[in-house]
C-alpha positions as CSV (number, residue, x, y, z in Angstrom):
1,X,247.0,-112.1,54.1
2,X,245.0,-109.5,54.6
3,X,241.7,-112.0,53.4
4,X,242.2,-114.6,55.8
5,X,242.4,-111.9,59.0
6,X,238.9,-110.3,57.7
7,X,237.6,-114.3,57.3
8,X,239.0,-114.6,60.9
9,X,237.4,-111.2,62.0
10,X,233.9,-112.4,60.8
11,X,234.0,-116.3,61.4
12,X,232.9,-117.3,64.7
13,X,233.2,-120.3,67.4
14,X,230.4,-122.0,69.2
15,X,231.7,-119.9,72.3
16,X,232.1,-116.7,71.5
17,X,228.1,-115.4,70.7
18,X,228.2,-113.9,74.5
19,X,228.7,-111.9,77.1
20,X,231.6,-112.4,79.4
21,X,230.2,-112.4,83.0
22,X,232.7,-109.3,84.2
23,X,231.1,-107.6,80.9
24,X,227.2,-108.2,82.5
25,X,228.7,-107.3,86.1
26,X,230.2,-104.0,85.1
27,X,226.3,-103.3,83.0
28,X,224.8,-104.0,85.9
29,X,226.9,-102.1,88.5
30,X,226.6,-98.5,86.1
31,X,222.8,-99.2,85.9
32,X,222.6,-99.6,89.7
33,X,224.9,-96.4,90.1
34,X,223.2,-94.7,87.4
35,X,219.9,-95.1,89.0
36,X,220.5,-94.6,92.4
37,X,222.0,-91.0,91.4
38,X,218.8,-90.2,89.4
39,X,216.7,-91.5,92.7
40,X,218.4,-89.1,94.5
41,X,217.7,-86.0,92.5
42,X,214.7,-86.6,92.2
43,X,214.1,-87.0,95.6
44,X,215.2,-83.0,96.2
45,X,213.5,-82.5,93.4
46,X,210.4,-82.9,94.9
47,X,211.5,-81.8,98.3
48,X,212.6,-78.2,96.6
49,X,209.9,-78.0,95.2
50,X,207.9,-78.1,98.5
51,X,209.6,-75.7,99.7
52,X,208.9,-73.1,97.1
53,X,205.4,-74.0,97.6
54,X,205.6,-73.3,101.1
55,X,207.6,-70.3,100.5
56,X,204.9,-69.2,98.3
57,X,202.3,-69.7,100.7
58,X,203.9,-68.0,103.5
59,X,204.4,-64.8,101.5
60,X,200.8,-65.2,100.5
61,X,199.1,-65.1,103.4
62,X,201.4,-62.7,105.2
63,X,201.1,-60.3,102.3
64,X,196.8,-61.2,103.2
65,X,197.5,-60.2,106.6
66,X,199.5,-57.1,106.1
67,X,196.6,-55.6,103.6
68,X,194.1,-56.6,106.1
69,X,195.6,-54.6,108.6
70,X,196.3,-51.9,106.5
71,X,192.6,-51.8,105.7
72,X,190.8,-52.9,109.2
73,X,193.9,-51.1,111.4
74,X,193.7,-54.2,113.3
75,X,194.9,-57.8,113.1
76,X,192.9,-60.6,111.7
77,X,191.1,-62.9,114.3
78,X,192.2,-66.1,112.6
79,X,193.0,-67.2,109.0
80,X,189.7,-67.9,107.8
81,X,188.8,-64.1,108.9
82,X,190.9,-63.9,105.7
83,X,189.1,-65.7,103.2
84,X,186.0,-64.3,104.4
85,X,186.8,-61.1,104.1
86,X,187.8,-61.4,100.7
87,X,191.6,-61.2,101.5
88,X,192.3,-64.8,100.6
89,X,190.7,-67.4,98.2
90,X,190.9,-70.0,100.4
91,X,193.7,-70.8,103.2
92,X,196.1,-73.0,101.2
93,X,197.4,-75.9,102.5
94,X,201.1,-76.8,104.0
95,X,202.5,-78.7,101.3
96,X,204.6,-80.4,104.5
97,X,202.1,-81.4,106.4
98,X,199.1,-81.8,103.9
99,X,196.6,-79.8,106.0
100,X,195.0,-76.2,105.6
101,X,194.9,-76.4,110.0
102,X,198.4,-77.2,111.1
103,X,199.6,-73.3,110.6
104,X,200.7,-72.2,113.6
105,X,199.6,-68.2,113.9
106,X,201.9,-66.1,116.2
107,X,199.7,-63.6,118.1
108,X,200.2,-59.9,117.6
109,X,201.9,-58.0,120.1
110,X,199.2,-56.5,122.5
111,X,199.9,-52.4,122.4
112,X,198.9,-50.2,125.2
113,X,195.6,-48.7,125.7
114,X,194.5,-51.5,123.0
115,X,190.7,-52.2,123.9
116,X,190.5,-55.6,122.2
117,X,191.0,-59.2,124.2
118,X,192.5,-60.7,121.0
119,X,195.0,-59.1,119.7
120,X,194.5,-61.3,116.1
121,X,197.4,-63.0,113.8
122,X,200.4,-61.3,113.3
123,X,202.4,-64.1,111.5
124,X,202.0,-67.6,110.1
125,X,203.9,-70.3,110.1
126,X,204.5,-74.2,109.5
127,X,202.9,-76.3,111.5
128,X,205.8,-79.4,110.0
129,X,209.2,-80.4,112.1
130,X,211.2,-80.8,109.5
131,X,214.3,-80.4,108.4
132,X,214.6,-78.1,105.2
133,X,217.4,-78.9,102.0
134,X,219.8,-75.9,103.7
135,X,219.4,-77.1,107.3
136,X,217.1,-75.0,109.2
137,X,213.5,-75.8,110.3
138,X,210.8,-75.1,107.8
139,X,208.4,-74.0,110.7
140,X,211.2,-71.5,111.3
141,X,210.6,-69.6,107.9
């Protein structure tokens, strides 16, 4: 007994070498779902990533601005006042936007009996409209 259910077991038909078409269809379907998921993640993958690089930059140059005024008891002119100065290497670039010019600079506020027409940069921030992983604007930060 037991013999001819193993010579059953290995012996095949002409029609059974295959795969059923539900068996390809259900492959297919958990390859599709598999990679879509992993397209996703990797999609805020990169996106997170640009915003630790802009987070980074932003606390770069507004620790630059905070030495210079410490040093210069004034407010720098304009960002590239920083890097000639010595303050920053170069003015990095907005990892949103792909430019080192679309920072937009908030002007100090003007104190009184302040002799100067320009009262320099007092913040920096994205020059990009979009929307950031945890909702808010990125040119908010």
């Amino acid at each position: 007994m037991r013999q001819s259910l193993t010579r059953t077991l290995r012996s095949r038909g002409p029609g059974d070498g295959g795969w059923t078409l539900i068996e390809l269809l259900v492959v297919i379907s958990l390859i599709m779902v598999l990679s879509a998921v992993s397209l996703n993640m990797y999609r805020n993958s990169i996106w997170s990533a640009r915003e630790a690089a802009l987070k980074s930059n932003l606390f770069h140059m507004r620790d630059a601005i905070d030495q210079y005024y410490a040093d210069k008891s004034r407010y720098p002119d304009s960002l590239e006042a920083l890097v000639s100065e010595g303050y920053l290497r170069t003015v990095p670039e907005d990892p949103f936007t792909d430019s080192t010019t679309t920072w937009q600079t908030e002007p100090a506020p003007t104190m009184p009996g302040q002799l100067t027409s320009s009262p320099g940069i007092y913040d920096v921030k994205s020059g990009s409209d979009r929307i950031s992983l945890d909702g808010s604007r990125v040119s908010d930060w």
